[in-house]
C-alpha positions in Angstrom: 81.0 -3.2 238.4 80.9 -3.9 242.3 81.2 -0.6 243.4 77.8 0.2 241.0 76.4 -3.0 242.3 77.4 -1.7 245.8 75.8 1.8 245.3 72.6 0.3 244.1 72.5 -1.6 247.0 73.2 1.2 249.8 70.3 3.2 247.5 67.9 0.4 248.0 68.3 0.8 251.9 67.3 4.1 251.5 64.0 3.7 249.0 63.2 0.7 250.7 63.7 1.3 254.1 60.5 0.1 256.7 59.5 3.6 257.3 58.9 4.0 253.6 57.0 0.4 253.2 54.6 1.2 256.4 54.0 4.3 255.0 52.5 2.9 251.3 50.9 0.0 253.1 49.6 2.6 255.5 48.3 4.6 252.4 46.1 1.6 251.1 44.3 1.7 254.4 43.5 4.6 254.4 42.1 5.0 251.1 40.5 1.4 251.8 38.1 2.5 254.7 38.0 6.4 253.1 36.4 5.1 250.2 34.1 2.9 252.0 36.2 -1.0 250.8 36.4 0.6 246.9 37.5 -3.0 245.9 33.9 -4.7 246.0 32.5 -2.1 243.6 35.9 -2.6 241.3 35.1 -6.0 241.0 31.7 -5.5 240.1 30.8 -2.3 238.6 34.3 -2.5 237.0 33.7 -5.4 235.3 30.2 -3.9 233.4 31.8 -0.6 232.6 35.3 -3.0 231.6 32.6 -5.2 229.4 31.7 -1.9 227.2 28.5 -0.8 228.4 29.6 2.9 229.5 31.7 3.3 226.6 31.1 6.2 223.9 32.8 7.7 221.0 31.9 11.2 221.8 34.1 11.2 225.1 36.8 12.8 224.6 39.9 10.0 224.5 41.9 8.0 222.8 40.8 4.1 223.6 38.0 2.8 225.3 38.1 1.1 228.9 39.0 -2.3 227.6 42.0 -0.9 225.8 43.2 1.0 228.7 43.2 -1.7 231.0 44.7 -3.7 228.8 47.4 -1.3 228.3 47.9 -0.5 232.0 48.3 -4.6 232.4 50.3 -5.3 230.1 53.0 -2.8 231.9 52.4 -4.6 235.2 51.2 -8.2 233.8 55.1 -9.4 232.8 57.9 -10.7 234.2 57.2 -9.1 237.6 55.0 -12.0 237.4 57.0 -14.8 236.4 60.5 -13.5 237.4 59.8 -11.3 240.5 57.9 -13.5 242.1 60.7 -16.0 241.7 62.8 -13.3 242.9 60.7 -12.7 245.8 60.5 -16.4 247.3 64.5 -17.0 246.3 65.3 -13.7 248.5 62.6 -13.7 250.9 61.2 -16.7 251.7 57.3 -17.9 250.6 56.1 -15.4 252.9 56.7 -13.0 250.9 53.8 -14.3 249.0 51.5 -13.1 252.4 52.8 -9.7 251.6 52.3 -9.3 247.9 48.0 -10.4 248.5 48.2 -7.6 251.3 49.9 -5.0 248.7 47.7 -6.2 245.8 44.1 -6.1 248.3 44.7 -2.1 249.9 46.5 -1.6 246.3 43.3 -1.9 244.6 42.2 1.2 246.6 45.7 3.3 246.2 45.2 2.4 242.2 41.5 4.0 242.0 42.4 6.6 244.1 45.6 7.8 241.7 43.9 7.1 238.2 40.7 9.3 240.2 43.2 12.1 240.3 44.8 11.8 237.1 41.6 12.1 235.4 40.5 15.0 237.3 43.9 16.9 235.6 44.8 14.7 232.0 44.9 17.4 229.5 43.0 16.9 226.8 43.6 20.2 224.4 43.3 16.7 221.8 40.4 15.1 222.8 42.0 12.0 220.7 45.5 12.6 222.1 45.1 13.4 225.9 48.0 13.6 228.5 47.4 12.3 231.8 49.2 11.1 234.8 50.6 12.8 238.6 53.0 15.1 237.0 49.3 17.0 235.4 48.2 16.0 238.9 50.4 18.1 241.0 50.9 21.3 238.1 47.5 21.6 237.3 46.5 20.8 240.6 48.4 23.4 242.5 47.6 26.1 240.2 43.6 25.7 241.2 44.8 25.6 244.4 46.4 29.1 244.3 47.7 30.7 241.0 51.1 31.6 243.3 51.5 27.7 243.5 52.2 27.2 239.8 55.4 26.7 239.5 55.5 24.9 242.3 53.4 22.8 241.1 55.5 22.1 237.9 58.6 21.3 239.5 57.0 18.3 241.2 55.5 17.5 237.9 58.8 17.8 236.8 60.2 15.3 239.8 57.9 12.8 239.2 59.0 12.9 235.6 62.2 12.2 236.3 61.4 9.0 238.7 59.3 7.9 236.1 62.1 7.7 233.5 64.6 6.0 236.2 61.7 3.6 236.6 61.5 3.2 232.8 65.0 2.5 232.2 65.0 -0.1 234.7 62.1 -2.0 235.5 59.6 -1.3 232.5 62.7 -1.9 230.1 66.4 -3.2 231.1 64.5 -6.2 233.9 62.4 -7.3 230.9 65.0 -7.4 228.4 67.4 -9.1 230.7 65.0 -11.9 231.9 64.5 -12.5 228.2 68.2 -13.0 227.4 68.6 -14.7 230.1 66.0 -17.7 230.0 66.4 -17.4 225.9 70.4 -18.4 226.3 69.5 -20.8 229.7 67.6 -23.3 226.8 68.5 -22.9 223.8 72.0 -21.0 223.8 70.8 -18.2 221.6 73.6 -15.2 222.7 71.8 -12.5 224.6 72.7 -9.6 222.2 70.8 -11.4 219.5 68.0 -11.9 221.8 68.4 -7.4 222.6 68.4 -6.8 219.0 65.3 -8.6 218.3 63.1 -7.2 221.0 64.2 -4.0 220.1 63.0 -4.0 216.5 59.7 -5.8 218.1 59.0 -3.4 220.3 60.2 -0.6 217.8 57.4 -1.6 215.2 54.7 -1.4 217.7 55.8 1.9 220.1 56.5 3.7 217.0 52.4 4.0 216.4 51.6 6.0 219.5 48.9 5.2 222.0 46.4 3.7 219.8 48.4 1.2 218.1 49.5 0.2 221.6 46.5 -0.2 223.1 45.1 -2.2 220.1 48.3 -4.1 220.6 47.7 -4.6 224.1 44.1 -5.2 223.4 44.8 -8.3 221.9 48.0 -9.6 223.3 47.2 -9.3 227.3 44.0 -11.3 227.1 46.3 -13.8 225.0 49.2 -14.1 227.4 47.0 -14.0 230.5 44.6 -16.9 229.5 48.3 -19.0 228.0 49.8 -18.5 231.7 47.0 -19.4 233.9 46.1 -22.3 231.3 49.8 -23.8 231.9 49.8 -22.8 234.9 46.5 -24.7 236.1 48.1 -28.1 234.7 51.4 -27.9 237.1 48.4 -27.2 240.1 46.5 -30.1 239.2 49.6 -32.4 238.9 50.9 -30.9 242.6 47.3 -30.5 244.3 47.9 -32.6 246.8 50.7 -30.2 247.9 48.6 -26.9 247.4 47.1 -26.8 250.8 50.4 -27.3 252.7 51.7 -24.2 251.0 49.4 -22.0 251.5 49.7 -22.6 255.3 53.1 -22.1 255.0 52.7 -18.7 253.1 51.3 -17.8 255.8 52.6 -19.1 258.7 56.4 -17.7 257.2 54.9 -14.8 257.2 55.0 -14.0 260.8 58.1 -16.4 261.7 61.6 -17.1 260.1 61.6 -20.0 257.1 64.6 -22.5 257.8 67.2 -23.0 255.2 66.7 -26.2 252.9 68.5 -26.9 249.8 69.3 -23.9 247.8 67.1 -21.4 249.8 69.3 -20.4 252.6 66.7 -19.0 255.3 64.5 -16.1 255.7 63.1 -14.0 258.4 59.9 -12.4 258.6 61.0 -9.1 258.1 62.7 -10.0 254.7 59.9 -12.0 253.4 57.8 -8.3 254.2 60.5 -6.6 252.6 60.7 -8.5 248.9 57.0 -9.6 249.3 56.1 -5.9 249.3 58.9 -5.0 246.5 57.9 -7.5 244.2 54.4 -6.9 244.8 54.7 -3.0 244.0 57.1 -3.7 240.8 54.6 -6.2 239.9 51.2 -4.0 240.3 52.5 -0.5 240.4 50.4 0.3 242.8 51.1 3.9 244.1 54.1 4.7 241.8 51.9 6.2 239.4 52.9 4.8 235.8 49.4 3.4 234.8 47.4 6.4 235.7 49.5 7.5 231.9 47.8 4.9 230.0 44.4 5.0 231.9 44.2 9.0 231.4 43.9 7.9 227.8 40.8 6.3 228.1 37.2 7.6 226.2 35.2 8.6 228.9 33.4 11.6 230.6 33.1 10.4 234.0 36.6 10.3 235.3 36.0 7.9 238.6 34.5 5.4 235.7 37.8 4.9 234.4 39.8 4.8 238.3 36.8 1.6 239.7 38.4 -0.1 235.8 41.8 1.0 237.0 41.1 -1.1 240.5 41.1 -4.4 238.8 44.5 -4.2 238.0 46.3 -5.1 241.0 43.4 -8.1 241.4 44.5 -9.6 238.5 47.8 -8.9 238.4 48.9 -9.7 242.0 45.7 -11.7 243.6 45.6 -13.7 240.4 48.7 -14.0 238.0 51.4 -13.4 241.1 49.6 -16.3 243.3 48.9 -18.9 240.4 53.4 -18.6 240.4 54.0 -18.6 243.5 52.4 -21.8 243.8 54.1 -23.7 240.9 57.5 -22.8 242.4 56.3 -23.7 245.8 54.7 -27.3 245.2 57.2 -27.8 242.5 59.9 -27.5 245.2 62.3 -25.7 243.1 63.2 -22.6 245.7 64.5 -25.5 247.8 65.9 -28.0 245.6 69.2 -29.9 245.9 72.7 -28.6 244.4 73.3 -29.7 240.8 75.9 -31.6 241.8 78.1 -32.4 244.9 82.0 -31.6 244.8 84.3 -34.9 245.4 87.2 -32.4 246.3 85.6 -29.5 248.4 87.4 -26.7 247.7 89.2 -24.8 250.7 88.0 -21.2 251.8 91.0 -18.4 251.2 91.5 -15.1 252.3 91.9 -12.6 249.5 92.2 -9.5 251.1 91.4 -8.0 255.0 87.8 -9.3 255.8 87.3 -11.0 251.8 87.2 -14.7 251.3 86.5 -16.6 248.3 87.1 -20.5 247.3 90.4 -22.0 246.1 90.7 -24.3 242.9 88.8 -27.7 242.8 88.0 -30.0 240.3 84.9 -28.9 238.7 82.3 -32.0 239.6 80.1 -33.4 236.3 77.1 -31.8 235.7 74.2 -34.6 235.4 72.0 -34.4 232.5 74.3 -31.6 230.3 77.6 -30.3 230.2 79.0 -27.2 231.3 79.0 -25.2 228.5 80.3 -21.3 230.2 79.1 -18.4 231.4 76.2 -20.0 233.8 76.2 -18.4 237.6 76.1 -20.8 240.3 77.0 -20.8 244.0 78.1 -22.8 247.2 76.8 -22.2 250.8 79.2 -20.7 253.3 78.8 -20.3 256.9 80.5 -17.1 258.1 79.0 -13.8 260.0 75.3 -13.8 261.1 73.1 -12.6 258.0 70.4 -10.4 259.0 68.2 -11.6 255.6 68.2 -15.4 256.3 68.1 -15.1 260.4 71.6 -17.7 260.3 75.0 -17.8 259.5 74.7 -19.1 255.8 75.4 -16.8 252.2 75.8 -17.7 249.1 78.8 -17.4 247.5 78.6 -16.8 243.5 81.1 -17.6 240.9 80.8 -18.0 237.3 82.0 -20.9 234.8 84.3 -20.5 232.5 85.6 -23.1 229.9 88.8 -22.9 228.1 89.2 -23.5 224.6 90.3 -27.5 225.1 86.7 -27.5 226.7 87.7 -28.0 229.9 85.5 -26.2 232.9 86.3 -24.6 235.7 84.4 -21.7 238.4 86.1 -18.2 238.6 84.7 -17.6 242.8 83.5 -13.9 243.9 84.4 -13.1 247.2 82.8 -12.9 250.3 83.4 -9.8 253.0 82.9 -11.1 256.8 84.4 -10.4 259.9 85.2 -14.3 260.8 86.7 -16.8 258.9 84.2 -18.1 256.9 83.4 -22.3 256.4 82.2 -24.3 253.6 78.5 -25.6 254.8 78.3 -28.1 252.2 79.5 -29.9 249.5 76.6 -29.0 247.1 77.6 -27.0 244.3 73.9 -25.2 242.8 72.9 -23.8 239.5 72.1 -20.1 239.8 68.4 -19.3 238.7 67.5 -16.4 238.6 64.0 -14.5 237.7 61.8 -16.4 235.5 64.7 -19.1 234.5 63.6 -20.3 238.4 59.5 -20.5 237.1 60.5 -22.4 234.2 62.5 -24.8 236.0 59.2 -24.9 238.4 57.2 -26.0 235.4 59.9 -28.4 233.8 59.4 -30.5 237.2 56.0 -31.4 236.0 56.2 -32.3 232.1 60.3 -32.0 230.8 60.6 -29.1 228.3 57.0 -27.2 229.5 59.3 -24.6 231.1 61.7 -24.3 228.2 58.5 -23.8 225.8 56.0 -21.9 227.7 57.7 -19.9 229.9 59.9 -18.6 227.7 56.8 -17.2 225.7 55.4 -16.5 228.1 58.7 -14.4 229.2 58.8 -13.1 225.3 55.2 -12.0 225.1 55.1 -10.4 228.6 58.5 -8.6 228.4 57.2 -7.2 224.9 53.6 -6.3 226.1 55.3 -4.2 229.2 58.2 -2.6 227.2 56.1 -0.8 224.9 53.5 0.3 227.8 56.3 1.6 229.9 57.4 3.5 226.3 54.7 5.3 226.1 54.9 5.8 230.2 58.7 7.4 229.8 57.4 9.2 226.1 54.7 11.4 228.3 57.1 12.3 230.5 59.3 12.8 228.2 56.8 15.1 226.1 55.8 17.0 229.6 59.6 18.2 230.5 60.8 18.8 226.9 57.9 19.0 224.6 56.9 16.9 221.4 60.2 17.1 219.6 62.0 15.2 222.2 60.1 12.1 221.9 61.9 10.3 218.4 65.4 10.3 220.6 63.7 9.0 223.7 62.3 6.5 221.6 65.8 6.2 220.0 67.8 5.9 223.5 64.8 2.9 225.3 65.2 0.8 222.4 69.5 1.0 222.5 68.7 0.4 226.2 67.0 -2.8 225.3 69.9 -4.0 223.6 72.5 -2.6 226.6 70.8 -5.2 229.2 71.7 -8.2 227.1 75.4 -8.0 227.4 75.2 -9.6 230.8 76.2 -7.3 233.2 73.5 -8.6 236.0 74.8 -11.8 237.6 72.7 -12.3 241.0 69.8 -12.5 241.8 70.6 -9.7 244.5 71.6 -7.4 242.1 68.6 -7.6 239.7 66.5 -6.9 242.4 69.0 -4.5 243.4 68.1 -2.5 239.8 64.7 -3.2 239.4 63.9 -1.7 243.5 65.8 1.7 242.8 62.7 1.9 239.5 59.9 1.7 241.5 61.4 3.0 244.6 61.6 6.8 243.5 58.4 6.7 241.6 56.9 6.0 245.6 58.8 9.2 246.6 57.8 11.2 243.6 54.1 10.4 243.6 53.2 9.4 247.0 53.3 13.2 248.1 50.8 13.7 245.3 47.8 11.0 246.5 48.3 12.4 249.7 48.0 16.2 249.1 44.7 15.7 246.4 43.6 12.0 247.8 40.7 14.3 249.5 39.7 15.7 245.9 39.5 11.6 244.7 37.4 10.6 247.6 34.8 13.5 246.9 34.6 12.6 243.2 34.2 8.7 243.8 31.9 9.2 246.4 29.3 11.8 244.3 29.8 8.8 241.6 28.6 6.3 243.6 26.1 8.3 245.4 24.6 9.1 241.1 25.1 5.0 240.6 23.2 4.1 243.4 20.3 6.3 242.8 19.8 5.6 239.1 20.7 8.6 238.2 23.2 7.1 235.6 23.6 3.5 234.0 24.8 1.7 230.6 24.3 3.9 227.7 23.6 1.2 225.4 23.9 -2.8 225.0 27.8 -4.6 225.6 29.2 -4.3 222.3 30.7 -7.4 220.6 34.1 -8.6 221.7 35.4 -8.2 218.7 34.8 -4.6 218.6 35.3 -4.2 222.1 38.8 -5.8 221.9 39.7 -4.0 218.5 38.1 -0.1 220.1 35.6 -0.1 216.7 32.9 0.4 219.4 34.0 4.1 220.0 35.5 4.7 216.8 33.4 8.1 215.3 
């Protein structure tokens, strides 16, 4: 398992090196000033077209805008929310938080600008079944460019695919199931293969109905889950106001200068806190891998740019809004910073294991205040050793697990450590591990005890659910585009014995699950990237003539906003 840990790793250098993050955060400023600041008319004419007005059952489509934007959110509104946002401030600091509002603000324009595109190209031979997304993008695309450029045109179809399906595996499935498991056994010691076997019927029952049951589904649920969260998440605000203005100047001031190490957060510089704000932010809102262009090309419309300015609302709500209303219950909580679980009364000594590996020796295993140790949990001590390039010092954590022997007693089974120097205990503090959303929970259990155990995880149930069966329907059309129709029963088949895989427990750090969910979105931005760039000129034209008709009067609402009701359960464009 370390040497696939270790590979993920050296793979994430690659996807994520600087080179490729300037170059997506370079994209969104383009696109930004191109389309003349595209985010003021997706928070206004978005909202009207969101609200119904436009809609009509003679478009050719599937589900109306409401429906689509619900699907697309509830792929990106999960636990990228609640567990990568943890993830982010854990690795890289709170200002990582500075980056994410950056990636969510320019991604608003890289988000319009992709969904533009994959309107232009969605195939809709159905008019109530219609494919869409950057693998139609670049084949269809590159055949009206030159009939020579056809195949061409399919093979990066045909690469995209493939990134899309890595991404499915990982992010849209196995980081959602895991996060589950994982905060499901934290409180209430359910094992994490029951947990794997339950989502998967869930999410079975609903992906099983195609597009329309999932965006009536979504329909229904995102609005739900969105209003619970920010509701919950409100409360912890109020309780910790006094402490809200105090982080928000220190989002920003750690964004441009290293964060020192306190408690369990061991330092970050502002490079890292760029690095993991931008990751989380992109796993988070998908901006520029293009997976919600899928569900968005699936939307009943005959203006395609209508359905991009609804698209452009995602990464507002998802980023500017869900993303910022955690980081700031983990932040005044205190939580990235607390105090170890408990202090060691025999320290135990650092060992050499091997040339250049360390790891801790035997010591009594302290009492754990407020519950026993029960097994299995991850937890870590501080070491000083080499320089570490992520916190800007000379501290690591070094993980081990519990493990309890049938008389009950406890003890820690240490990983090890690799450094060139002989390596020091820096304290006596012995911490819990918490990983993902566990962390948020624990953020909100500081305000009332048992609100994180209870809310967050449903809140962790209903968003890992809501996201798993969007990002089935993501991997199903490419699935359906490289193989055809018949292969999308065993696709189906394979994601939900996928579900089940990721609850065994074969993540154990924080570094690792973001070490799985990075290599998702990071080939999407190599596979569709290429694709914004090369048409981004034919999505500009088209938004701009749109405008230009909106502006003049030239077009408006068809027809009164229909009830929500009917708006929420698509009867409004149902023939």
């Amino acid at each position: 398992m370390d040497q696939v840990n270790a590979f993920m790793a050296a793979l994430n250098g690659i996807l994520w090196h600087n080179v490729v993050l300037f170059a997506l955060l370079g994209t969104g400023v383009v696109f930004t000033i191109w389309s003349g600041f595209s985010q003021y008319r997706a928070l206004t004419h978005g909202t009207h077209v969101l609200r119904g007005r436009y809609d009509s059952p003679d478009d050719p489509g599937a589900i109306n805008h409401f429906q689509a934007l619900s699907a697309a959110l509830s792929a990106t509104v999960g636990l990228g929310n609640i567990g990568g946002v943890a993830l982010a401030i854990s690795l890289g600091g709170p200002g990582a938080v500075f980056w994410m509002w950056v990636v969510g603000f320019f991604g608003m324009a890289i988000k319009l600008t992709e969904v533009t595109l994959s309107m232009l190209y969605r195939n809709t031979d159905d008019p109530d079944n219609p494919h869409g997304g950057p693998m139609w993008v670049a084949s269809r695309g590159m055949a009206m460019i030159n009939p020579r450029l056809a195949g061409l045109g399919k093979a990066i179809g045909a690469v995209f695919c493939l990134t899309l399906l890595v991404s499915t595996v990982t992010g849209g499935n196995m980081f959602q199931a895991w996060n589950v498991a994982e905060i499901t056994e934290d409180y209430f010691g359910v094992p994490g293969i029951a947990t794997g076997i339950f989502l998967a019927t869930v999410v079975g029952s609903v992906i099983i109905g195609g597009i329309k049951r999932i965006g009536a589904v979504a329909g229904r649920l995102v609005p739900l889950m969105v209003a619970m969260y920010l509701l919950a998440g409100s409360y912890v605000l109020i309780v910790h106001a006094g402490r809200i203005p105090e982080m928000l100047a220190l989002i920003v001031r750690a964004a441009f200068s290293p964060t020192e190490a306190s408690g369990a957060f061991i330092g970050g510089t502002m490079g890292y806190a760029f690095l993991f704000g931008m990751k989380r932010a992109l796993f988070s809102n998908e901006a520029g891998s293009g997976s919600s262009p899928i569900a968005h090309a699936a939307a009943k419309t005959g203006e395609p740019v209508r359905e991009a300015v609804v698209a452009g609302l995602e990464p507002f709500i998802d980023t500017l809004v869900v993303c910022t209303f955690t980081a700031l219950v983990i932040l005044t909580s205190g939580v990235w910073q607390r105090p170890g679980e408990t202090v060691f009364v025999q320290p135990p000594a650092v060992i050499a294991t091997d040339a250049g590996e360390w790891t801790l020796g035997p010591a009594p295993l302290p009492a754990r205040p407020r519950s026993q140790w029960l097994g299995g949990e991850t937890v870590f001590a501080l070491i000083e050793a080499h320089p570490n390039p992520a916190s800007g010092n000379a501290l690591h954590k070094l993980f081990g697990s519990v493990v309890a022997d049938p008389a009950g007693r406890a003890s820690i089974q240490w990983r090890s450590l690799a450094s060139p120097v002989e390596p020091r205990l820096a304290s006596a503090e012995l911490f819990v591990d918490y990983k993902g959303a566990t962390l948020t929970a624990k953020a909100f259990d500081t305000v009332a005890d048992g609100l994180g155990k209870w809310l967050v995880t449903l809140a962790a149930w209903l968003f890992a659910i809501s996201t798993m069966i969007s990002w089935s329907y993501y991997g199903e059309q490419g699935m359906i585009y490289l193989a055809g129709e018949r292969s999308v029963l065993p696709y189906k088949l394979v994601f939900l014995l996928l579900i089940i895989v990721a609850t065994v427990g074969f993540i154990e750090t924080d570094r690792e699950l973001d070490n799985l969910t990075g290599i998702g979105t990071g080939v999407m931005l190599f596979g569709n990237l290429p694709i914004i760039w090369l048409f981004g000129y034919q999505a500009m034209r088209a938004y701009k003539d749109y405008i230009r008709r909106l502006d003049s009067g030239e077009m408006g609402p068809g027809h009164a906003p229909p009830s929500l009701e009917d708006l929420i359960s698509g009867r409004d464009v149902e023939k």
